[in-house]
Backbone as ProteinMPNN parsed JSONL, in Angstrom:
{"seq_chain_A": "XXXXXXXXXXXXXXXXXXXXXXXXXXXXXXXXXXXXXXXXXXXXXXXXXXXXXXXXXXXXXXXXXXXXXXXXXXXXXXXXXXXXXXXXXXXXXXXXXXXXXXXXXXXXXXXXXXXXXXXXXXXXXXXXXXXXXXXXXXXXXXXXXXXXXXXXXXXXXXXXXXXXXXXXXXXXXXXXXXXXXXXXXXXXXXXXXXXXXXXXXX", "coords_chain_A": {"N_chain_A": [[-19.247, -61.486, -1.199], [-22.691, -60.855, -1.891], [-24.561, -58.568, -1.258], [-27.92, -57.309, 0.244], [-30.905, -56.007, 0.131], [-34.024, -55.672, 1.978], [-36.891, -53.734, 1.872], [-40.317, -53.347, 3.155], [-43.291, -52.354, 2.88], [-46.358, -51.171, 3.274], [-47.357, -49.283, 0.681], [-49.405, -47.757, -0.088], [-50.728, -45.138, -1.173], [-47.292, -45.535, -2.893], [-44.266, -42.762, -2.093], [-42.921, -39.946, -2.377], [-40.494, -39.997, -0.143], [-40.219, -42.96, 0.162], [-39.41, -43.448, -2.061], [-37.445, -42.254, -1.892], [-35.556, -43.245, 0.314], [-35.112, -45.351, -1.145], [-33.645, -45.187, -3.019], [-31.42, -44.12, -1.254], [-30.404, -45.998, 0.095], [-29.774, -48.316, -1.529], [-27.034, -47.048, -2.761], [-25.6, -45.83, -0.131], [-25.571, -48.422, 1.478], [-24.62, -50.185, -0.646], [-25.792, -51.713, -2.055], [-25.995, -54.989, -3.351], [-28.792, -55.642, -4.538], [-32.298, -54.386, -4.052], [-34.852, -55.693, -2.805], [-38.082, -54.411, -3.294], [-41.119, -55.145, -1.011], [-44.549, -55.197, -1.26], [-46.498, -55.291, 1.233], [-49.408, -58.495, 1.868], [-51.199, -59.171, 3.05], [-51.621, -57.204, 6.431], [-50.522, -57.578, 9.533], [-50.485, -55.714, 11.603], [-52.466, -53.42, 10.887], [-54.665, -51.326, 11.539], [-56.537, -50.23, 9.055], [-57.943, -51.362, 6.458], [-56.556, -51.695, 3.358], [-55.478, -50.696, 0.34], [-56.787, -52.775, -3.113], [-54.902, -55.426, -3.551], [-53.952, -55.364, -6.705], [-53.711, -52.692, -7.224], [-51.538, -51.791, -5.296], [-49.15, -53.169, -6.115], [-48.865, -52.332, -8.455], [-48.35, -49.456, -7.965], [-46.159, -49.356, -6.811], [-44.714, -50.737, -8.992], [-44.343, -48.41, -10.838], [-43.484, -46.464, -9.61], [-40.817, -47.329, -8.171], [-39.831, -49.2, -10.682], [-37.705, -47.95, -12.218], [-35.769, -48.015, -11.16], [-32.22, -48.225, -10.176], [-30.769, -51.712, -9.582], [-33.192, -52.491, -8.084], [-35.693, -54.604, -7.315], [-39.258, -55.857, -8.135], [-40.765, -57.066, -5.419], [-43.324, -59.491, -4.951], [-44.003, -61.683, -3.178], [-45.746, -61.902, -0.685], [-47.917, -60.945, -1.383], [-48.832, -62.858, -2.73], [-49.229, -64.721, -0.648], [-50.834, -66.794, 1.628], [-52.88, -65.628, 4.11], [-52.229, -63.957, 7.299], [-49.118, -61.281, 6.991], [-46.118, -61.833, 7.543], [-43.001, -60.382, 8.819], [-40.839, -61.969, 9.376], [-41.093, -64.437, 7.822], [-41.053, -63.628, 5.004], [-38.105, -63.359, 5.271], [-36.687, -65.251, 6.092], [-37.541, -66.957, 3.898], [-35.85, -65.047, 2.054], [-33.043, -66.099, 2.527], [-33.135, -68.303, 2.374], [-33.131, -68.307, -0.583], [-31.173, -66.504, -1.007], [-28.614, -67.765, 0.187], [-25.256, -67.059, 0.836], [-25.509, -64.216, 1.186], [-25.319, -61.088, 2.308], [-27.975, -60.082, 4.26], [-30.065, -57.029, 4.628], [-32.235, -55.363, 6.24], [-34.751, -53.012, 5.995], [-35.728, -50.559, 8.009], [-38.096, -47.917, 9.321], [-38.256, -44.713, 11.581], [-39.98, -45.258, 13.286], [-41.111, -47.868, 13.182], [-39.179, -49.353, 14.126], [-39.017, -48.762, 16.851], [-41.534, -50.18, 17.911], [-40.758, -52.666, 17.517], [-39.839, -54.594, 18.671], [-42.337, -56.229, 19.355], [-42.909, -57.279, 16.761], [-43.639, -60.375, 15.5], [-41.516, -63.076, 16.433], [-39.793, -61.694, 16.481], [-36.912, -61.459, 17.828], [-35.379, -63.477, 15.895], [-35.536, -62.829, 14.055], [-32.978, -60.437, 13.952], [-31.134, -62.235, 14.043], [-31.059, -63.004, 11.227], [-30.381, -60.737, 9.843], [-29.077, -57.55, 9.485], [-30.288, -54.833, 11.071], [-31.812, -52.256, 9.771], [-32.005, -48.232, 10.113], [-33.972, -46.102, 9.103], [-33.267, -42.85, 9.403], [-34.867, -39.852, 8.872], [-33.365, -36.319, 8.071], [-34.181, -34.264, 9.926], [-35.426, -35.729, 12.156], [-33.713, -36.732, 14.955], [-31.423, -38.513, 16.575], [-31.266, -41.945, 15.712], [-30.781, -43.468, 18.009], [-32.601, -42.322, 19.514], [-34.982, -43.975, 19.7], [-34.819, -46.645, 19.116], [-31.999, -47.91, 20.596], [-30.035, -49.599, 20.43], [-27.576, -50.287, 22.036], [-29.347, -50.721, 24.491], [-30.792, -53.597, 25.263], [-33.916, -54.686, 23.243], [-36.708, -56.09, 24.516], [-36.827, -59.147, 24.856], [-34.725, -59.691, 23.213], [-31.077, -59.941, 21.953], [-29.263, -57.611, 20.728], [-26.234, -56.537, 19.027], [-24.969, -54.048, 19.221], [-22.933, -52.798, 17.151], [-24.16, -54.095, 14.801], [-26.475, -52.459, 13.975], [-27.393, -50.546, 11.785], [-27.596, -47.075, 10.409], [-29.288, -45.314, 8.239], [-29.208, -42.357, 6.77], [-31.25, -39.983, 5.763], [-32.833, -37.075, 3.496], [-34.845, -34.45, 5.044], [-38.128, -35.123, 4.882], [-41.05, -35.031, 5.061], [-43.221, -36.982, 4.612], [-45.96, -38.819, 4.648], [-48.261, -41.622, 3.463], [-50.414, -41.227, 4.59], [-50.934, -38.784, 4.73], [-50.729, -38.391, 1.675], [-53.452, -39.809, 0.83], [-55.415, -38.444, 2.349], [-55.369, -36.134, 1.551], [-56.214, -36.341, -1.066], [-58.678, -37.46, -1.067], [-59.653, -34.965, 0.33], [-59.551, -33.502, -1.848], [-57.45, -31.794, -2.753], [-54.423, -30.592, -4.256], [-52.021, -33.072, -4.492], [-49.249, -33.998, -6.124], [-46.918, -33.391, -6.021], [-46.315, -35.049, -3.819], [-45.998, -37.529, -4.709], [-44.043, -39.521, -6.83], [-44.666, -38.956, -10.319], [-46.062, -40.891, -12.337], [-47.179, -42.015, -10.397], [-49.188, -40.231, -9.162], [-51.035, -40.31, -11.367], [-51.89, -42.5, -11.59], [-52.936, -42.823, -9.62], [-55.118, -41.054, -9.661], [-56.182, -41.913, -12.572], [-57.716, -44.236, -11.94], [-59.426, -43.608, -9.264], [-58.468, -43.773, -6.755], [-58.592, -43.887, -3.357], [-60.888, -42.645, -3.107]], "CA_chain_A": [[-20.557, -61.706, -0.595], [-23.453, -60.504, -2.11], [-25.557, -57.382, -0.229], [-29.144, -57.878, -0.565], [-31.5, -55.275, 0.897], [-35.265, -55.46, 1.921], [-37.711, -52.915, 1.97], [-41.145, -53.855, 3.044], [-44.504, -51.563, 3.766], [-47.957, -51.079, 2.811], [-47.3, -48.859, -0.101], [-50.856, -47.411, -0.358], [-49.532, -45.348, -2.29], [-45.633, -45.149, -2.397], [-44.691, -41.905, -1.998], [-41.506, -39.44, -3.013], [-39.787, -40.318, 0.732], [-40.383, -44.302, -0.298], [-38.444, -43.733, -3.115], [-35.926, -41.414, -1.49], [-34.957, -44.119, 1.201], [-34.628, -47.155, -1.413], [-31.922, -44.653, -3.828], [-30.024, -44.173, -0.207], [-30.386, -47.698, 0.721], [-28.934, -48.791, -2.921], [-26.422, -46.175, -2.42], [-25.699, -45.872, 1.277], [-25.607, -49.8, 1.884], [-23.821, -50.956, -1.223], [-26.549, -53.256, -2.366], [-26.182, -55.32, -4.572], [-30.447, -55.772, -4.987], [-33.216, -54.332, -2.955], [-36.323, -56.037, -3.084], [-39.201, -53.864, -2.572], [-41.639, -55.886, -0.697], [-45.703, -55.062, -0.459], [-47.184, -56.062, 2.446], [-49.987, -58.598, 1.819], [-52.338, -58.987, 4.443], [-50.585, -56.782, 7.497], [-51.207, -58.412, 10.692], [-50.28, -54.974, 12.82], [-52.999, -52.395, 10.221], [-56.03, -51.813, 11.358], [-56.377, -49.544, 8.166], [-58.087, -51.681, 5.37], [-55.44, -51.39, 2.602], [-55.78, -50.679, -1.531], [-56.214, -53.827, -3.41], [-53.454, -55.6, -3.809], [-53.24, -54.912, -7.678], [-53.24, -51.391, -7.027], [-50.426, -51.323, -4.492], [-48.063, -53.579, -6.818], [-48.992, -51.588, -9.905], [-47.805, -48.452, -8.039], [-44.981, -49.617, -6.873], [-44.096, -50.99, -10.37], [-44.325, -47.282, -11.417], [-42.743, -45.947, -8.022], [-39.589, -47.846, -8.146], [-39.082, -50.062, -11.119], [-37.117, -48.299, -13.266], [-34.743, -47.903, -10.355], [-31.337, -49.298, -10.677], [-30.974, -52.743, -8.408], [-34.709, -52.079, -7.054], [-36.646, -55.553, -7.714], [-40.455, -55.308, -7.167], [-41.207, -58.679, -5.057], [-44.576, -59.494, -4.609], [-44.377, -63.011, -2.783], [-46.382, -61.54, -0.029], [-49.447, -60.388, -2.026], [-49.422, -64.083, -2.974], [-48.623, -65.559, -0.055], [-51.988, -66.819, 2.041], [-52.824, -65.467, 5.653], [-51.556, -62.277, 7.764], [-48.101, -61.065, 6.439], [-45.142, -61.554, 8.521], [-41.003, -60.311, 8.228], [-39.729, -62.722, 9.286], [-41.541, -65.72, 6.772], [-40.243, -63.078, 3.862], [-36.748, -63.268, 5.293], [-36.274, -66.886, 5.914], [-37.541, -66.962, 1.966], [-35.043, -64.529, 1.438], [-32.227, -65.785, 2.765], [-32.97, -69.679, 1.227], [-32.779, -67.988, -2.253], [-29.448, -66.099, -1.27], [-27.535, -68.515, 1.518], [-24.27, -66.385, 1.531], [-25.918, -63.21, 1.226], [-25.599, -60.341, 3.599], [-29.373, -59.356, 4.423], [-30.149, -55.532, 5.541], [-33.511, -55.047, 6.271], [-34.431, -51.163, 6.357], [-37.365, -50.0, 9.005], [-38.115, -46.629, 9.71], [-37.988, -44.389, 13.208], [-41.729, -45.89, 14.186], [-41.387, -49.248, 12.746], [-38.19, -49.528, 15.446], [-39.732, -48.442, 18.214], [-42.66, -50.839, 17.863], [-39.653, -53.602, 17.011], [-40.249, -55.736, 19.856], [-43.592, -56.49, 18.969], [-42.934, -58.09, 15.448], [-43.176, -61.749, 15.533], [-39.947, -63.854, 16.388], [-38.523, -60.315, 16.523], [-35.125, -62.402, 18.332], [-34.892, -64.498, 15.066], [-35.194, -61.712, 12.937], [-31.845, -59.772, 14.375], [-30.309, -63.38, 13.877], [-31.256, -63.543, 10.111], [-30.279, -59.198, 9.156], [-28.795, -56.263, 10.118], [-31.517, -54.18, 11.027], [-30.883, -50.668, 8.97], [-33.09, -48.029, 10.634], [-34.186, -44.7, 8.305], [-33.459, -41.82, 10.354], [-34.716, -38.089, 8.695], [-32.771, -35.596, 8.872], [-34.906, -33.68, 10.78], [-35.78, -36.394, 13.303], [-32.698, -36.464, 15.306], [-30.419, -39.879, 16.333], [-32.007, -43.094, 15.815], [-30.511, -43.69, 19.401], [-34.286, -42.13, 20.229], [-36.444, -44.537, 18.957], [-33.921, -47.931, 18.727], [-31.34, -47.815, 21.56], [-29.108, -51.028, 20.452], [-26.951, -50.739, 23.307], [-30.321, -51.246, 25.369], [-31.741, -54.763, 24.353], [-35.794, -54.457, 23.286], [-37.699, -57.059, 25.171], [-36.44, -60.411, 24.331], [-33.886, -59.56, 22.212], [-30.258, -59.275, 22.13], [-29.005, -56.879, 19.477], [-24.821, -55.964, 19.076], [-24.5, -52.218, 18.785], [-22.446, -52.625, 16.03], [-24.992, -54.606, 13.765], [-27.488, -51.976, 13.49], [-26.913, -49.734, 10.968], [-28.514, -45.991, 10.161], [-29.679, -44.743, 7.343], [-29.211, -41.421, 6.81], [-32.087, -39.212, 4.656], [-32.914, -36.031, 3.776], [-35.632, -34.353, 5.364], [-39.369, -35.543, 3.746], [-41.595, -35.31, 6.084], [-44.156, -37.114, 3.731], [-46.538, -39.89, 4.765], [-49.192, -42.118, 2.826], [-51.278, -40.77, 5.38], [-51.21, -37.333, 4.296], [-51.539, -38.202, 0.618], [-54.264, -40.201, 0.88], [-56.288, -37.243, 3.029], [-54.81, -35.116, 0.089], [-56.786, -37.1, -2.219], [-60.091, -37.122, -0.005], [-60.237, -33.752, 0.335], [-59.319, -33.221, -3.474], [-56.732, -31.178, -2.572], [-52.898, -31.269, -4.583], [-51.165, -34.276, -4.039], [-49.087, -34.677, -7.287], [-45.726, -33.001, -4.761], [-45.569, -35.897, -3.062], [-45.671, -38.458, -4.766], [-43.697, -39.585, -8.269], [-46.03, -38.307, -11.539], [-46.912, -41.877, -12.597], [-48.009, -42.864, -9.076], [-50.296, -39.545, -8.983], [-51.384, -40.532, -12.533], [-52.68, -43.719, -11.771], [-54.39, -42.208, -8.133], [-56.103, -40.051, -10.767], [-56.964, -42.797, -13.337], [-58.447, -45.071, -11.195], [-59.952, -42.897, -8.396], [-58.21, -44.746, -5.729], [-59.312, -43.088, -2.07], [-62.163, -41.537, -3.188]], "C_chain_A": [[-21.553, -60.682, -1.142], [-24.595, -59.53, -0.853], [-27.08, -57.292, -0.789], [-30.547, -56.971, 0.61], [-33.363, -55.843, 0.619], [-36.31, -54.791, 2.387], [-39.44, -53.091, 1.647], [-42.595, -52.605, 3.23], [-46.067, -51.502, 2.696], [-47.805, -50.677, 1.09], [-48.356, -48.436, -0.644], [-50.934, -45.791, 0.222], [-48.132, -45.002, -1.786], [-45.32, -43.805, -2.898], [-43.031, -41.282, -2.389], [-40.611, -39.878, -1.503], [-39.36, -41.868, 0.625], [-39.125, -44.194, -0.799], [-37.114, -43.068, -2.921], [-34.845, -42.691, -0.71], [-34.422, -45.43, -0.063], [-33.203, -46.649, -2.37], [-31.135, -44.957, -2.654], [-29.767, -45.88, 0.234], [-28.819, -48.595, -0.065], [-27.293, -48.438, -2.373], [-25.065, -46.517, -1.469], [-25.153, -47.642, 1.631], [-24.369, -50.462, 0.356], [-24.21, -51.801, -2.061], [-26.385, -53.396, -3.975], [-27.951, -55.943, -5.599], [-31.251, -55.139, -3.84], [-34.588, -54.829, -3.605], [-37.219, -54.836, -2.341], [-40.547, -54.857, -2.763], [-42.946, -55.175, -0.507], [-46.253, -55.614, 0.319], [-48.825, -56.636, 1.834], [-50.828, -58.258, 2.774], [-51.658, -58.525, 5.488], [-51.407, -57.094, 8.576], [-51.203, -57.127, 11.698], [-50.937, -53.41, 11.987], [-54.005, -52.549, 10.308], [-56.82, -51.386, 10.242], [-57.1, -50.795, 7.011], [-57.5, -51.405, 4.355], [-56.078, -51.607, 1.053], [-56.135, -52.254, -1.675], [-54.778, -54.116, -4.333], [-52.799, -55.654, -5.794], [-52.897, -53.877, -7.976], [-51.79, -50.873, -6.566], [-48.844, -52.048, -5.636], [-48.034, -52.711, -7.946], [-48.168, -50.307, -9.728], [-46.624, -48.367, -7.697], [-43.898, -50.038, -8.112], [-43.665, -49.3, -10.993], [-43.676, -46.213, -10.796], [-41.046, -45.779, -8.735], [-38.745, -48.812, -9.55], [-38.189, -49.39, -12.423], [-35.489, -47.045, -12.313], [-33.568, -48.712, -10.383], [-31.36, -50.277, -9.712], [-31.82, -52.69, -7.636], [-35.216, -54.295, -8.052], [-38.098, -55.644, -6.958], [-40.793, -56.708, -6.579], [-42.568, -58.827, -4.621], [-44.922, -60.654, -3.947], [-45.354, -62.711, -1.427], [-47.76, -61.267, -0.084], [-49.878, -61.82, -2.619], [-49.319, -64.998, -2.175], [-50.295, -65.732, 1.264], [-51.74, -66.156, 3.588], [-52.15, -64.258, 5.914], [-49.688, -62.15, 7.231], [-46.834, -60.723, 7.478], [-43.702, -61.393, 8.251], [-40.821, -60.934, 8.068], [-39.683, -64.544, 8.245], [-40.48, -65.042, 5.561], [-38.553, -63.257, 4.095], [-35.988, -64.572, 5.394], [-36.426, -67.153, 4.82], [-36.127, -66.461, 1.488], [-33.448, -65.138, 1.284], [-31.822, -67.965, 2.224], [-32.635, -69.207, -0.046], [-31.214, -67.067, -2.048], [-28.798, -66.832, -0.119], [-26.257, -68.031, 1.71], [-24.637, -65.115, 1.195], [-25.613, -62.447, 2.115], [-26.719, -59.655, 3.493], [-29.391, -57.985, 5.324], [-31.913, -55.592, 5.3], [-33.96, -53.307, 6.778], [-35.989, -51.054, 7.016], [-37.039, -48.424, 9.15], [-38.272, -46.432, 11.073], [-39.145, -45.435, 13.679], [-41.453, -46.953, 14.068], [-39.792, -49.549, 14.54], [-38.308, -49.463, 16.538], [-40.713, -49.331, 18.633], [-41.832, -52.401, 17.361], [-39.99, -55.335, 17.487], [-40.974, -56.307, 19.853], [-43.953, -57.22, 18.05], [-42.808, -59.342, 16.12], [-42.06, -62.476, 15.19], [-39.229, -62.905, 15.832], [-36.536, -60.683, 16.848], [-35.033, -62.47, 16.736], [-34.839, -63.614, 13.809], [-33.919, -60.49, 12.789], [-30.968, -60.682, 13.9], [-30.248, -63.568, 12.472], [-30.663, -62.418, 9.466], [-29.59, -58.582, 9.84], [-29.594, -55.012, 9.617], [-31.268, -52.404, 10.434], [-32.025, -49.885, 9.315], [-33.009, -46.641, 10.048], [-34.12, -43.685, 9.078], [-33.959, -40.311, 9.192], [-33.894, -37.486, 9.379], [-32.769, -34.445, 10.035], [-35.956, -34.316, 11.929], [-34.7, -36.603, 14.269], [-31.841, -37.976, 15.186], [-31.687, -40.594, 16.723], [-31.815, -43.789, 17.02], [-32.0, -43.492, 20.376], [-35.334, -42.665, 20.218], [-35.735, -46.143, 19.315], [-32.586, -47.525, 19.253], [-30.473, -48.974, 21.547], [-28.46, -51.449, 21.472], [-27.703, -51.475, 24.712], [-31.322, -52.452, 24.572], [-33.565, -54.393, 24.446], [-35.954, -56.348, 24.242], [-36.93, -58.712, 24.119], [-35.708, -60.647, 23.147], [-32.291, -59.424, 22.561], [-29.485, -58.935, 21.139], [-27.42, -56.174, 19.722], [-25.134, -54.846, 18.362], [-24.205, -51.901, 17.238], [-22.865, -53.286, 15.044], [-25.64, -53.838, 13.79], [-27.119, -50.615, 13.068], [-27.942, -47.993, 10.77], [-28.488, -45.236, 8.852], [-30.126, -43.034, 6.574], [-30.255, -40.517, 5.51], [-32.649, -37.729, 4.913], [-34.431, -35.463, 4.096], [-37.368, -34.393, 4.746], [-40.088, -35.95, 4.659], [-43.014, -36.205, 5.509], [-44.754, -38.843, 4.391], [-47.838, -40.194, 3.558], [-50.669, -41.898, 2.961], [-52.078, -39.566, 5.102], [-51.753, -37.32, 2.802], [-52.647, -38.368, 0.075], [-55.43, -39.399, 1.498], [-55.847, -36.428, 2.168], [-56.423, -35.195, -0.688], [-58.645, -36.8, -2.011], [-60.528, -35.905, -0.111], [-59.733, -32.624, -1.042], [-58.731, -32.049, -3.536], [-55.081, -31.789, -3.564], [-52.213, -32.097, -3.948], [-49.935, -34.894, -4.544], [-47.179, -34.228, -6.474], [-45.416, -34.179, -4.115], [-45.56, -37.327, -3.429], [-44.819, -38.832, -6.577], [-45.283, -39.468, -9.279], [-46.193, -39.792, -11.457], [-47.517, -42.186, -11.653], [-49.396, -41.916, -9.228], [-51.433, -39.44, -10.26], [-52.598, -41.515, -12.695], [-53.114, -43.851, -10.338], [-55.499, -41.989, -9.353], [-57.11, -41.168, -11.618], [-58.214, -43.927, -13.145], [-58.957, -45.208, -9.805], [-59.876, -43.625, -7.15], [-58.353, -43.154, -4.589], [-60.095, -41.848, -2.295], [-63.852, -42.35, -2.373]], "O_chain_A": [[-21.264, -59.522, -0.849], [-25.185, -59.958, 0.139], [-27.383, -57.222, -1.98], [-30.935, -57.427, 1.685], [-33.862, -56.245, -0.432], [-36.776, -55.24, 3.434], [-39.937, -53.038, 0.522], [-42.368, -51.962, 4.255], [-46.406, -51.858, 1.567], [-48.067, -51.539, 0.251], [-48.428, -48.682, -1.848], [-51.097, -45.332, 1.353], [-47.809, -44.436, -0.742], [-45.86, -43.449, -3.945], [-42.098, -42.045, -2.642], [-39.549, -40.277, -1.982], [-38.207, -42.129, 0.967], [-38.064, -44.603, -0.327], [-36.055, -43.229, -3.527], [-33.7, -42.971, -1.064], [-33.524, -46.244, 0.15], [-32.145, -47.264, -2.502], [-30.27, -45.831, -2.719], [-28.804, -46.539, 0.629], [-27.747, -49.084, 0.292], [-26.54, -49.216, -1.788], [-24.018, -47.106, -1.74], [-24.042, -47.712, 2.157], [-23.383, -51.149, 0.621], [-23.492, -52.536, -2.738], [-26.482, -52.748, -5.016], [-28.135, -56.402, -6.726], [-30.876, -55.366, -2.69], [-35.177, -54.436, -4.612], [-37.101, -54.442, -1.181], [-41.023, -55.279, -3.817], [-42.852, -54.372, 0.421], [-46.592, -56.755, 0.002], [-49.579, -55.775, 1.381], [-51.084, -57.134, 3.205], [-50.818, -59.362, 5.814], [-52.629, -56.963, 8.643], [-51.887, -57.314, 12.705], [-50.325, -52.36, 12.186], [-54.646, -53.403, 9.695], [-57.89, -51.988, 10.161], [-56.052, -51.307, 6.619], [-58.001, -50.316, 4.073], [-56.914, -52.439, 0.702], [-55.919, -53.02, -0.736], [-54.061, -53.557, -5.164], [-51.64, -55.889, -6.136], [-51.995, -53.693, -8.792], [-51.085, -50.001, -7.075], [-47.781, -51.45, -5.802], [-46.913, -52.391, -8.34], [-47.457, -49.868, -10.631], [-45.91, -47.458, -8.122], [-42.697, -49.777, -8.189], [-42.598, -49.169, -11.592], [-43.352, -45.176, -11.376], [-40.406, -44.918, -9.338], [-37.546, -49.09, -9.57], [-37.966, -50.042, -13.443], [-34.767, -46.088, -12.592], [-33.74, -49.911, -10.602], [-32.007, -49.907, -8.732], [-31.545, -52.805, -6.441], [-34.928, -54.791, -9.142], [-38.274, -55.566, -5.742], [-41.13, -57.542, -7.419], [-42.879, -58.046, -3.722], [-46.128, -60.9, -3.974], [-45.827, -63.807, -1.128], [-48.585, -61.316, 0.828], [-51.044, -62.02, -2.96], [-49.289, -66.149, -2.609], [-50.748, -64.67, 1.689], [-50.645, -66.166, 4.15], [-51.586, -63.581, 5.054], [-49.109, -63.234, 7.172], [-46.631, -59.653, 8.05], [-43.154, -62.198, 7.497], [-40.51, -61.258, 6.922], [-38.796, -65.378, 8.065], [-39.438, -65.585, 5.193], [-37.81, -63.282, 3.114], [-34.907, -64.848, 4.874], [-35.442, -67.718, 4.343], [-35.371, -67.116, 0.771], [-32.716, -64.864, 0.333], [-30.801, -68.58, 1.918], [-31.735, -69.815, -0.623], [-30.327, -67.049, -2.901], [-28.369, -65.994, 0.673], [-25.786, -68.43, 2.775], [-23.625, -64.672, 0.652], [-25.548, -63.087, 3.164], [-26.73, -58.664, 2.763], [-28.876, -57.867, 6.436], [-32.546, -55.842, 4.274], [-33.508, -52.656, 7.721], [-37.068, -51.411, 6.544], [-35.931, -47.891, 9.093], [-38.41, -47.377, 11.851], [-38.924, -46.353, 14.469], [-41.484, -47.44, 15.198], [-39.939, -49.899, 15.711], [-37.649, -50.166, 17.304], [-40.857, -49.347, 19.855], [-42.556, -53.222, 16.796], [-40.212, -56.457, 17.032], [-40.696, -57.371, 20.406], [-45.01, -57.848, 18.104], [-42.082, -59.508, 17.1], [-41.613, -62.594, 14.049], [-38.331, -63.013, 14.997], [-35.476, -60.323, 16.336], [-34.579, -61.448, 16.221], [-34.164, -63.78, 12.792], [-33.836, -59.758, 11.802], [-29.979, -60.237, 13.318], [-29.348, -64.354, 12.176], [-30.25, -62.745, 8.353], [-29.385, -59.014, 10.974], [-29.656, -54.418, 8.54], [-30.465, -51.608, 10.919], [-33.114, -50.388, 9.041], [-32.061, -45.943, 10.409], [-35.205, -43.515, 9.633], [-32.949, -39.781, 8.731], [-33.554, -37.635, 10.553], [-31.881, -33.943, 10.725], [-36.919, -33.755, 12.451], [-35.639, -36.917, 15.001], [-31.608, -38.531, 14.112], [-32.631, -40.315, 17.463], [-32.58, -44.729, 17.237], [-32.398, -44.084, 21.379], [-36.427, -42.213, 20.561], [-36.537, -46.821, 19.957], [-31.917, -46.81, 18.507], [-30.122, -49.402, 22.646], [-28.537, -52.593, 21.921], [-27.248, -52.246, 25.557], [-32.188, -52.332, 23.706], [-34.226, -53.984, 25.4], [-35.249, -57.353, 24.34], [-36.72, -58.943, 22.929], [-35.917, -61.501, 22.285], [-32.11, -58.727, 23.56], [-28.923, -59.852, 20.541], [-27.354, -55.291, 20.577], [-25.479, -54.727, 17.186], [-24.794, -51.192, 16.423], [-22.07, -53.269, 14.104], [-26.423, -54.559, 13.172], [-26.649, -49.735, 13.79], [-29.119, -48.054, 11.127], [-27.507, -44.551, 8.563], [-31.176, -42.745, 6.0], [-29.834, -40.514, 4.353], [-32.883, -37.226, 6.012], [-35.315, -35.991, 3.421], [-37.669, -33.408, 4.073], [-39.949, -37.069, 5.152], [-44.0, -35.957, 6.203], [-44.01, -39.815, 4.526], [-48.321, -39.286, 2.881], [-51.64, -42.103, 2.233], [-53.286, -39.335, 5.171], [-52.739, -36.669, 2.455], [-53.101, -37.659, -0.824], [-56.537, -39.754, 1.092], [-56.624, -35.508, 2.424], [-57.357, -34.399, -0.789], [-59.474, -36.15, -2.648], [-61.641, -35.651, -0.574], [-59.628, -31.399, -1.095], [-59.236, -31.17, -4.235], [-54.684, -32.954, -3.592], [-51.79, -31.849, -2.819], [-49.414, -35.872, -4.008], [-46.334, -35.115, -6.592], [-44.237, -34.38, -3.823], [-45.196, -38.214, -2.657], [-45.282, -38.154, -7.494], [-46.452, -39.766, -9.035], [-46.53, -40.113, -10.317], [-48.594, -42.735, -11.887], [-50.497, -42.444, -9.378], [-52.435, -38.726, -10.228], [-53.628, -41.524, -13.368], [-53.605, -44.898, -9.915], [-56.432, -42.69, -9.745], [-58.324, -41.314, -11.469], [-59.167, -44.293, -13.833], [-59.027, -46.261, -9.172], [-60.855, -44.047, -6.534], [-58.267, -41.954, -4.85], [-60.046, -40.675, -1.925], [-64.895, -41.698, -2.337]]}, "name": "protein", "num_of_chains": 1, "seq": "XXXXXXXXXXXXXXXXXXXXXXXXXXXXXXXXXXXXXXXXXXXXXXXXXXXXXXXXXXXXXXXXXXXXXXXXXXXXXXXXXXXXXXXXXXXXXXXXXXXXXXXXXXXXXXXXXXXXXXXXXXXXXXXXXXXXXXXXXXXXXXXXXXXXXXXXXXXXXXXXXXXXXXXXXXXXXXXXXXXXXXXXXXXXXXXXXXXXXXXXXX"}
């Protein structure tokens, strides 16, 4: 059976923790592919986001010359707000005996419940949830044993992702950038290359 990971987020820009989580993923999980997925239009950002040739471009430069990384972009072409669980029903027509892992981080888990046809998305993956190592158990955020809101999730399907401490958000680099302060630390050189080149969040 084929292992088939997916890793979805803004990516504006992707950042050295990005790329830390998709090695452990690879790794860690076994996979035999991880798609990294940009979020087209995000239905839960109130954030106005790069355009979308920016965010694929840096991800191309991020991740692609990662082993079993594929950059998927059906999202950035896909019309209307951008939802999991459309990408995963895609996903899981193009692999039908696949085993799907879908990897979220502490926040994204916590806020779980909330995703659309969140149920049907437990039913389609095993939800793999990024813990830092300096955030403690993912038990604090995503409580499996305790079902979220209209869900019911077996303990032993949700997996953790163990990484080393990177406390690094998109958030921060991007206010880096702004206040034309060093930024080139946190994120891979080509990404901070092609901030630079094409004076993205200025």
């Amino acid at each position: 059976m084929r292992r088939i990971g997916l890793f979805g987020g803004a990516f504006d820009p992707p950042h050295d923790a990005h790329v830390a989580l998709a090695c452990a993923a690879v790794e860690q999980l076994r996979l035999d592919r991880l798609h990294i997925v940009p979020t087209g239009r995000a239905w839960h950002k109130s954030q106005t986001l790069s355009a979308a040739v920016h965010r694929l471009a840096m991800c191309r430069l991020a991740f692609g010359a990662l082993p079993k990384i594929l950059i998927d972009q059906r999202e950035l072409e896909r019309g209307g707000p951008s939802y999991t669980i459309d990408t995963l029903s895609e996903l899981r027509a193009q692999y039908p005996d696949a085993e799907l892992f879908l990897l979220i981080g502490a926040d994204q888990a916590a806020a779980f419940h909330t995703w659309r046809r969140a149920g049907e998305i437990v039913l389609l993956v095993t939800p793999v949830i990024a813990v830092r190592a300096d955030a403690g158990s993912a038990a604090a955020v995503f409580d499996p044993a305790h079902p979220l809101p209209g869900m019911t999730v077996d303990p032993a399907c949700v997996r953790v992702l163990q990484l080393p401490a990177m406390p690094h958000s998109a958030t921060e680099v991007r206010g880096l950038v702004v206040a034309r302060q060093p930024f080139d630390h946190l994120v891979p050189a080509p990404v901070a290359g092609y901030i630079a080149e094409h004076h993205l969040y200025l």
